[in-house]
C-alpha positions in Angstrom: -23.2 -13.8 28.2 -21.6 -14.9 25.0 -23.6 -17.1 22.7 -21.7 -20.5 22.3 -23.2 -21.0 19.4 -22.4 -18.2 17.5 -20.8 -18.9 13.9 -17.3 -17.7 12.8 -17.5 -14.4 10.5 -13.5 -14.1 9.9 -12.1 -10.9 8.2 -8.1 -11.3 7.8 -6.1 -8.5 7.0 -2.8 -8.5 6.0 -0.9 -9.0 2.3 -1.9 -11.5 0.6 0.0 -12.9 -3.0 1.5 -11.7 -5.0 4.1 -10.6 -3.7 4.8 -14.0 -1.7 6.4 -13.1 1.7 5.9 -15.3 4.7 3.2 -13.4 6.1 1.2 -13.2 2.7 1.6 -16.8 2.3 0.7 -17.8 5.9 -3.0 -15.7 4.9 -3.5 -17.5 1.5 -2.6 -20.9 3.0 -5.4 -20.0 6.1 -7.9 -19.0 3.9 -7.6 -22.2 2.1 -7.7 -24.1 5.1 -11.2 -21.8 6.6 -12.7 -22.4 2.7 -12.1 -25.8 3.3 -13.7 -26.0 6.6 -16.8 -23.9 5.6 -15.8 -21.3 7.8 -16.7 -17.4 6.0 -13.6 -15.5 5.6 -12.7 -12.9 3.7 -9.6 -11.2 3.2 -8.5 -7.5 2.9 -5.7 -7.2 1.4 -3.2 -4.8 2.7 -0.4 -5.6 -0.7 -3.0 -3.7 -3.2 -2.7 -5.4 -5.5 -5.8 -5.9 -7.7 -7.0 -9.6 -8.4 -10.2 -11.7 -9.0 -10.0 -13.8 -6.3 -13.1 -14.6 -4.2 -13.3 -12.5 -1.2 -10.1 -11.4 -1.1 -10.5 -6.9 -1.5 -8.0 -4.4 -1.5 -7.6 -2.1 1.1 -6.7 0.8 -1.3 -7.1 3.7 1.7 -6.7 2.3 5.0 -8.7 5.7 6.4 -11.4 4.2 4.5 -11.3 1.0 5.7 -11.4 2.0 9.2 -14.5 4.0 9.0 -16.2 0.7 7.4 -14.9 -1.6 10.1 -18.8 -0.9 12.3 -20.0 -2.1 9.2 -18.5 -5.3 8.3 -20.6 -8.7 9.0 -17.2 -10.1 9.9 -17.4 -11.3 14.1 -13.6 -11.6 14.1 -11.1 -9.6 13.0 -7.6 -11.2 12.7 -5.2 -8.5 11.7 -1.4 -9.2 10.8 -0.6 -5.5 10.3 3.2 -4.7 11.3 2.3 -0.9 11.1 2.4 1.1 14.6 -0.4 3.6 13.8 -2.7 0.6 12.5 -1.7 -1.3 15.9 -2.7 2.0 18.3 -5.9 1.8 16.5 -7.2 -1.5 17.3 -8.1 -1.4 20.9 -10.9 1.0 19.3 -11.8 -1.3 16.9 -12.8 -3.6 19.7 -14.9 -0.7 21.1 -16.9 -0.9 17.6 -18.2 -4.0 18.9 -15.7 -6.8 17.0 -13.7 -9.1 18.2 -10.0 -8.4 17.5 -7.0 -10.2 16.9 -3.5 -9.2 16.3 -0.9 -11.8 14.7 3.0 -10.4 16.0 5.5 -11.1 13.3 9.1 -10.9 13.0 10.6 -8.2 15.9 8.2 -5.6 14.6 6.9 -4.9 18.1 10.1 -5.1 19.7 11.5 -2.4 17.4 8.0 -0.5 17.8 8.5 -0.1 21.6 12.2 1.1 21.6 12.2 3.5 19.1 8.3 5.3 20.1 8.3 8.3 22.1 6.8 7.8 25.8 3.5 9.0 24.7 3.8 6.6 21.4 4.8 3.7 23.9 1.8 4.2 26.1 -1.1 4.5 23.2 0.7 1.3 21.2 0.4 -1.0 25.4 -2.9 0.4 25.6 -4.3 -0.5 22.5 -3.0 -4.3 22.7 -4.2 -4.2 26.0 -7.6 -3.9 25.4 -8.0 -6.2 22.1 -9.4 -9.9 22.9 -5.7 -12.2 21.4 -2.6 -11.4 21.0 -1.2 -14.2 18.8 3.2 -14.3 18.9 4.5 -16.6 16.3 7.7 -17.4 19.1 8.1 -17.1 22.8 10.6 -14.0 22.5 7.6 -11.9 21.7 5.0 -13.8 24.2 7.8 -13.3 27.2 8.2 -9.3 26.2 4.3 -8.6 26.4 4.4 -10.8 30.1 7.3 -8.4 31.0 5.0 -5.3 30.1 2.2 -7.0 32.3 -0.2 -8.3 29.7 -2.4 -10.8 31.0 -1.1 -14.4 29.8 -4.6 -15.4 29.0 -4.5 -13.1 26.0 -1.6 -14.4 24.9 -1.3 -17.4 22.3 2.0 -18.9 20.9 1.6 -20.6 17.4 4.0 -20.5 14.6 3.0 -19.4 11.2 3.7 -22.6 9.9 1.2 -23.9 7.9 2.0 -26.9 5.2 2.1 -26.3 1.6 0.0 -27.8 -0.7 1.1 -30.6 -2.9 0.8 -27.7 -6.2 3.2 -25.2 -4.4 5.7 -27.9 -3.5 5.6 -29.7 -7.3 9.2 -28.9 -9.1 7.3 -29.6 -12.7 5.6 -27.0 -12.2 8.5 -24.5 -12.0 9.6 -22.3 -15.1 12.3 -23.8 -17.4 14.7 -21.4 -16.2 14.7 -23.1 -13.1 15.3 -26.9 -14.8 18.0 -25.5 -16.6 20.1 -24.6 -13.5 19.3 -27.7 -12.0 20.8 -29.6 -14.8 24.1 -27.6 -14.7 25.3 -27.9 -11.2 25.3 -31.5 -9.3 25.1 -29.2 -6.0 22.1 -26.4 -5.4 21.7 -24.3 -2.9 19.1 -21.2 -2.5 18.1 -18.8 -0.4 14.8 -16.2 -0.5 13.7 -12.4 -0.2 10.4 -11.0 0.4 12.3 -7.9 -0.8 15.2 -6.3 -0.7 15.2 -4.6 3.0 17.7 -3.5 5.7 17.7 -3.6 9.5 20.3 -2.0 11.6 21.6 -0.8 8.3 23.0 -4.2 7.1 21.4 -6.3 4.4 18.2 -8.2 6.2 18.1 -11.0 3.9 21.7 -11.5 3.6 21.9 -11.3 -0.7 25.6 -10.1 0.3 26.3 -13.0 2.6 25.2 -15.3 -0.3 27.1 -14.2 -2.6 30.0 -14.3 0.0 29.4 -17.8 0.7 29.2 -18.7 -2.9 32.7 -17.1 -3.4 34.4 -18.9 -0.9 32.9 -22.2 -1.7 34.3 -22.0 -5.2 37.5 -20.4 -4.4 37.8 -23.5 -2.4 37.6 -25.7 -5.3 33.5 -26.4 -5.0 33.4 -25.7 -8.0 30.1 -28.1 -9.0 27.6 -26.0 -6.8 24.7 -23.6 -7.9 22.9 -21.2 -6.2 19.1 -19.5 -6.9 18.3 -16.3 -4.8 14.9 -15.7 -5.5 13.5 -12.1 -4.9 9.5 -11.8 -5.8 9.7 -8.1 -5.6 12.9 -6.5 -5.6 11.9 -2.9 -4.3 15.6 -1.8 -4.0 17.0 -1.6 -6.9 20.1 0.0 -6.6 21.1 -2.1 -3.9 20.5 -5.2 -6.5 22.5 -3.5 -8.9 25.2 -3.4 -6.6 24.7 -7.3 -5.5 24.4 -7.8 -9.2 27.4 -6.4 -10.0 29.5 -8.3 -7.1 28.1 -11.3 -8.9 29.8 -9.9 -12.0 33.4 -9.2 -9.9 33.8 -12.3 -8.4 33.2 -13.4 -12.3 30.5 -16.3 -11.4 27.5 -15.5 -13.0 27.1 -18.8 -14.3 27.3 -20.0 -10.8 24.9 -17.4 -8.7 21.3 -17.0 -10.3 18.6 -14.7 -9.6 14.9 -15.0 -10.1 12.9 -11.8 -9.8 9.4 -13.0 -10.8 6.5 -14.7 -8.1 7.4 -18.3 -7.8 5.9 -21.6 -5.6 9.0 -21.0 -3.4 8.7 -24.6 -1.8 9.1 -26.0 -5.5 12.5 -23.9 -5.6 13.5 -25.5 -2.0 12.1 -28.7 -3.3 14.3 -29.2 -6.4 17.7 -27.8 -4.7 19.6 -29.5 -2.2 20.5 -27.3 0.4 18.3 -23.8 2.0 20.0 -21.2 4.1 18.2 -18.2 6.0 21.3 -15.5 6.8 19.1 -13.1 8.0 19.9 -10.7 10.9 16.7 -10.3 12.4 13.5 -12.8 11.9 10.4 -14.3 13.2 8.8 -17.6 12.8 10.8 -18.1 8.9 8.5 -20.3 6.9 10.7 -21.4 4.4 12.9 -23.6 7.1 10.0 -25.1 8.2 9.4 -26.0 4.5 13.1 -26.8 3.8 13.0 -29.9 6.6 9.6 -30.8 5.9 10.6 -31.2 2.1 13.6 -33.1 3.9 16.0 -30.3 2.9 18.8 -29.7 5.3 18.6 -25.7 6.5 20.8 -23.7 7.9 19.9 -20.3 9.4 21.4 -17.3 11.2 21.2 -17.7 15.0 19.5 -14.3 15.2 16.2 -16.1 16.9 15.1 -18.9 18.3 14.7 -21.5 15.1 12.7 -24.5 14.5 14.4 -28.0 15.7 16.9 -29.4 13.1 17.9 -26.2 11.5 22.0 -25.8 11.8 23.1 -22.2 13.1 25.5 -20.5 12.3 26.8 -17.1 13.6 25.1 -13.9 12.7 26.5 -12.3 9.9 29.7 -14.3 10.1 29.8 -15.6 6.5 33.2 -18.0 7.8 31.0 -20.0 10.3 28.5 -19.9 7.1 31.0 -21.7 5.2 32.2 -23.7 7.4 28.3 -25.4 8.0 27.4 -25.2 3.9 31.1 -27.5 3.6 29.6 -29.6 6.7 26.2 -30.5 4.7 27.9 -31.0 1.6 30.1 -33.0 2.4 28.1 -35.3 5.3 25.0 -35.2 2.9 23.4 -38.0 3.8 24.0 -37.9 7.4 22.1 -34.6 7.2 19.0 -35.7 5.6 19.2 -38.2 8.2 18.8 -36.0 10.7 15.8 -34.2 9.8 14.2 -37.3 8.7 11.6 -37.8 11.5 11.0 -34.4 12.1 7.4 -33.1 11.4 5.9 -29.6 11.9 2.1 -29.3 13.2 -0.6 -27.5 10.9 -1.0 -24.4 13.1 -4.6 -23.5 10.8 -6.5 -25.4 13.4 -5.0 -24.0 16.3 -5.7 -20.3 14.4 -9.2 -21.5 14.2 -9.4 -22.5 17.5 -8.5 -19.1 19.1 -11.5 -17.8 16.5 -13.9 -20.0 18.6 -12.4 -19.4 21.8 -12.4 -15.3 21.2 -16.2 -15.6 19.9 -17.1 -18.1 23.2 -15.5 -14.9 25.6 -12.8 -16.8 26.6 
């Protein structure tokens, strides 16, 4: 019989800032929201990076970590670990006598289960299985686990979403580098990287398809527009030489700016005009749900399902990409418009209330 009673303990693991990615983000933004709420939480922080943060630890050996996990006075574990080996492991973690959680991101499990040998496949199901929530941050994920015959009970669906705070949305507080560009061009768009990475050997991000965009647009007389591709952590850096120096061809450096430093990305979506996503494979993308909250109009790859008033355009097709940037710019107002009453919920409390319901047995 599980005591109703029994206060929230939560340990989260996953990356937390720097570097700022959406899944680091979404952590800080819930630990703000459980310290605000009284609720114990600490963090182990999978990035390891080194900081002074309250209970926020690096996990510098994850072997390590493991054989502390009988030990932790955390109830509830909520992990957002995209790594297969970690995933196999947490059906045991449950036998340790915790409560366990697993937050899906992005297509990670998708591309987990068709590239795993048979044995792989089976150890991966049966580990996520036998853990008490699966949470998906979009239906895909929550109708591929129901195909595989997990119970639906298990399964939650709440996007990562969780509002910024009025500091991480404030432009003044943005380096001058950033004012300066804004004062150049009457039109800015940007665009964002955790870091550099490929999927299906193509660009994941879509830095090329930026710069693409941006080359068409002024070709096409735009002439008037900016854009700001802000990478936290660059990781490949060959590949950003080689975006740097298409920059540098196309001879419009003074147009297309990168920022390579950690930034309050919602400022940088904030002070532009316009925020695209041309990614080829995704999850639950913060920064649109930031974009129309901020009352930014966002257009995004049609690669997933995406949140309502986001514009599409074709995968990869930086024409159809054009042709909606040229749409925005020119119906500007009409654009806004149409994102104007639109309002995303603040998943923390639904996170919190799958903490109560996985320490109540349910």
């Amino acid at each position: 019989m599980e005591n109703k009673n029994k206060k929230a303990k939560i340990a989260i693991i996953g990356s937390y800032p720097p570097p700022y990615g959406g899944i680091s983000v979404h952590i800080k933004r819930m630990k703000n929201y459980l310290d605000k709420n009284l609720v114990e939480c600490v963090i182990y922080n999978t990035s390891r990076v080194m900081g002074n943060i309250i209970n926020v630890k690096p996990i510098i050996s994850y072997k390590k970590f493991i054989l502390q996990i009988p030990f932790l006075k955390s109830n509830v574990l909520h992990f957002h670990s995209t790594n297969f080996k970690i995933r196999m492991l947490l059906g045991l973690f449950r036998v340790l006598g915790k409560k366990i959680i697993l937050t899906i991101h992005g297509e990670s499990l998708h591309d987990q289960l068709t590239k795993l040998n048979l044995i792989g496949h089976y150890l991966l199901i049966f580990s996520l299985r036998n853990i008490n929530k699966i949470i998906c941050v979009n239906p895909k994920t929550k109708k591929e686990l129901l195909d595989l015959g997990f119970n639906s009970k298990k399964i939650e669906i709440i996007p990562a979403f969780i509002p910024p705070t009025s500091d991480e949305t404030d432009i003044k507080k943005l380096p001058e580098f950033f004012h300066k560009i804004r004062h150049k061009h009457k039109i800015l768009i940007t665009a964002n990287a955790f870091r550099i990475s490929f999927y299906n050997n193509e660009d994941l991000y879509g830095i090329d398809l930026s710069i693409e965009l941006m080359k068409l647009l002024i070709d096409n007389g735009y002439k008037d527009i900016g854009f700001i591709y802000v990478i936290p952590d660059i990781g490949d850096y060959d590949y950003f030489e080689k975006m740097q120096n298409l920059v540098k061809k196309y001879n419009f450096e003074e147009y297309f700016h990168f920022y390579t430093k950690p930034v309050a990305y919602p400022a940088v979506i904030n002070m532009c005009d316009l925020f695209i996503r041309p990614t080829n494979t995704d999850g639950d993308a913060l920064s649109i749900r930031e974009a129309i909250l901020l009352k930014r109009p966002a257009i995004a790859s049609n690669i997933c399902k995406r949140p309502g008033g986001t514009i599409l355009f074709k995968n990869r097709n930086v024409d159809d990409l054009y042709n909606k940037a040229i749409y925005v710019i020119e119906n500007y107002t009409e654009s806004k418009k149409q994102i104007e009453s639109i309002e995303f919920e603040d998943n923390a409390e639904k996170i919190l209330e799958v903490y109560k319901k996985v320490l109540n047995g349910e």
